[in-house]
Structure formats: C-alpha cells, structure tokens
N, C-alpha and C positions, 0 to 999 in steps of 0.2 A: 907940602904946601896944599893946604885945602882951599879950593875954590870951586866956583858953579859946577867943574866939568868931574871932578870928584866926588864933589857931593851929590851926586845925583847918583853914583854907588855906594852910599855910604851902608849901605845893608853890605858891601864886601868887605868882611871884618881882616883880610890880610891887607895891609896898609902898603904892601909892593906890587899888589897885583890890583888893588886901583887906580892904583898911579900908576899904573903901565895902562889898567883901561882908559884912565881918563886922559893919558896922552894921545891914546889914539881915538877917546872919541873929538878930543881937540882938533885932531888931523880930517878927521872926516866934515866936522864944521867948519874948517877954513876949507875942503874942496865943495862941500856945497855954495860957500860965498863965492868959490872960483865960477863953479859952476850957471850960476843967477849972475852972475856981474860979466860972464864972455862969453861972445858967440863964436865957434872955430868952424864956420861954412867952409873953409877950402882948406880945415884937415878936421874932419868927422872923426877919426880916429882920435882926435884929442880928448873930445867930450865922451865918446864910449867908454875911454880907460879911465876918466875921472868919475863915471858913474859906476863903472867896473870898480875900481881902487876904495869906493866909499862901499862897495857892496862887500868883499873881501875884506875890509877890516871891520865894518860890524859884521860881520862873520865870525871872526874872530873873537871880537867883544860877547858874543852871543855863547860861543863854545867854551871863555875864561867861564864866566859865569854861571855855565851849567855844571861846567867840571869844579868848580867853588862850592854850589847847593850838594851834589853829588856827594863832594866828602864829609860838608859838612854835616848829611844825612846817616853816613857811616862813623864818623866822629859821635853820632847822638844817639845811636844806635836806631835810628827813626829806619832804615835798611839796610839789611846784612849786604854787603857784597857778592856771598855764595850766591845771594839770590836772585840778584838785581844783575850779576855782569857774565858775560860770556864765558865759557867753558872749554878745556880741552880736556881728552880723555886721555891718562896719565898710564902706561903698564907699570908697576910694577913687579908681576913676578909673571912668568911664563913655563908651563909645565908640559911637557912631550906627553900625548896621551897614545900616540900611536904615528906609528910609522910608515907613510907610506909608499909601498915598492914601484918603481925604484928606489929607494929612499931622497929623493928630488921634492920631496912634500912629507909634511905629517901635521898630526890632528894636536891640538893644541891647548889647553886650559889657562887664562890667562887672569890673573886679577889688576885689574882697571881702577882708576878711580880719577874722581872730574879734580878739576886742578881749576881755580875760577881765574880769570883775568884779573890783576891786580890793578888798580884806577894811580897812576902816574902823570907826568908831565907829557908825557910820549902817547897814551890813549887817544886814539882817534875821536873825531868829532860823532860819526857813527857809530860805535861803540857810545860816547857820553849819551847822545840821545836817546839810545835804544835804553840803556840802563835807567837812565831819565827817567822814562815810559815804565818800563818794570816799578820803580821806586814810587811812580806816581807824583812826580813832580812835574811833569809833563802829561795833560791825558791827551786823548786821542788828536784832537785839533790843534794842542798845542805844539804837539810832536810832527803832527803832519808840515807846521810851518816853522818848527825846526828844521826838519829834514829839508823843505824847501829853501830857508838859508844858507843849509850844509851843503844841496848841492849846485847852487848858484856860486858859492863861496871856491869851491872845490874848481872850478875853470879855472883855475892860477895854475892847475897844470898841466901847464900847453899841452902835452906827449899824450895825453889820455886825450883829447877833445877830438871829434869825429866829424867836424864841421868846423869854417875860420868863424871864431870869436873875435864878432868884432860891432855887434850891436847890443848894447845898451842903453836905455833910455832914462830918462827921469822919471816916468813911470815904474821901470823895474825896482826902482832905488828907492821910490815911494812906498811901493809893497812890502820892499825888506824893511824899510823904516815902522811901517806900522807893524810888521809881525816881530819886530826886536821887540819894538817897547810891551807890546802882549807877553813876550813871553823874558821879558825883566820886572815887567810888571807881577805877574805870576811867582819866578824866584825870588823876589822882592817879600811878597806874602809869605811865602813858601817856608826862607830865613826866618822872615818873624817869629813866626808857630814854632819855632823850639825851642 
C-alpha cells in the first residue's frame, strides 16, 4: 500500500524494506503527536522513552537505508566490497622455519590473506557507516552525524550504558530528525546517480 509515509522512500527500490521503514517511520509520527499532545510531569520517564523510542527507530530507519545505498553501490559496481568493508586476516598455510629449543616455540612462515567482511542482514550499523565513508556515500560530516545517530541509537542496550539513561529531550530528537533527513537526503541523490 503506498501512501505519504512510503512514499517519501520511494528511492528504496526493495518494496519490503519500505514498508517495514515506512511502518516505522509511521510509529514514530504517531509518538511525536503523543509527544505535542501530553504532558507526563509526575512520570518524566514517560516522555524520555517516547523521545528515546523515536530516536532508536530513526536509527534504525537511518541504518535500513544506508545498508540499502551500500549494496546497491556494490550491485553497480559504483564500490567494490574488498574495498570499502572491513578485513580479517585469513592463514592459510603455515610452514616450521625453525625450532625452537626447547622445542616450546618455533619460527614460522605463514601465508595470510585479507578475507573482507561480507555486507548482510547482521552488519553492524558501525561497520555500514564506516564502509559508507570508504564508498563515499557518506563524506566526512555526513558520517560524523551518522555515527552520532549510531550512537544515540545504540543505548537500547541497557548492559553497555555507564551512566542511568534516562534523559532525553525534544531537543535531542530535533537533532536526530535534522541529521536523518540530511543524510536521506544524500542516499536519496546518492540512489539516483546510478
């Protein structure tokens, strides 16, 4: 079903995964009307997690669609993977050059080779951005306020926070609103050009 909240992805040519964003950016315009239409003075916690919740899911909408440009950039060969994503260093073969006495240790000849990250459903949000940035779909400013959604986004999990989360403001939620649309604005162009 295409309406406003769709169409306004419609540069995301997978027709499941706008409709999964445009469900949630639906969710997030019915918490900002929550938000304008209630005051919760004797539980502040209410209004933190409802600016917290709409911050966390355009977070999410931020990261579908980077990870969207991303493949579609490797889909068009516009950038290689080896190039643009993270690396591990792979042994495969290892050769005894010497031994040493006790024999508790020895010297070693090994051929190595880089193995790239594969871009999946499971790709970290950190990872998308950094490869982003490599790909040039993101330059320096826009990745910086990437990363700033990635880690406003990333307090959803409690066991890592080193402080109680538990202010947010209509301000913060302004910030992430303006730096979403900058940088959908940007994949938006980005998609066109290929």
């Amino acid at each position: 079903m295409e309406d406003k909240y769709s169409s306004r992805f419609e540069f995301i040519e997978d027709e499941i995964l706008r409709e999964n964003i445009a469900i949630t950016f639906r969710y997030i315009h019915f918490l900002a009307l929550i938000s304008k239409k209630n005051d919760y003075p004797d539980f502040p916690s209410i209004s933190y997690s409802i600016y917290k919740d709409m911050i966390v899911n355009t977070g999410s909408i931020i990261e579908s669609c980077l990870h969207f440009c991303l493949q579609k950039y490797f889909e068009t060969n516009k950038a290689k993977s080896s190039e643009v994503m993270p690396y591990e260093w792979k042994n495969s073969k290892c050769v005894s050059i010497y031994e040493i006495i006790p024999s508790e240790s020895e010297v070693c000849g090994i051929i190595r080779h880089k193995k790239p990250e594969k871009l999946n459903e499971l790709t970290q949000f950190k990872t998308v951005n950094n490869a982003c940035k490599n790909a040039e779909i993101l330059d320096e400013k826009l990745y910086e306020k990437a990363e700033f959604i990635r880690a406003k986004r990333n307090n959803i999990h409690l066991s890592a926070l080193t402080k109680t989360d538990d202010f947010y403001t209509e301000e913060d939620t302004k910030k992430v609103f303006a730096y979403a649309k900058e940088i959908l604005t940007n994949i938006k162009t980005k998609l066109q050009s290929l």
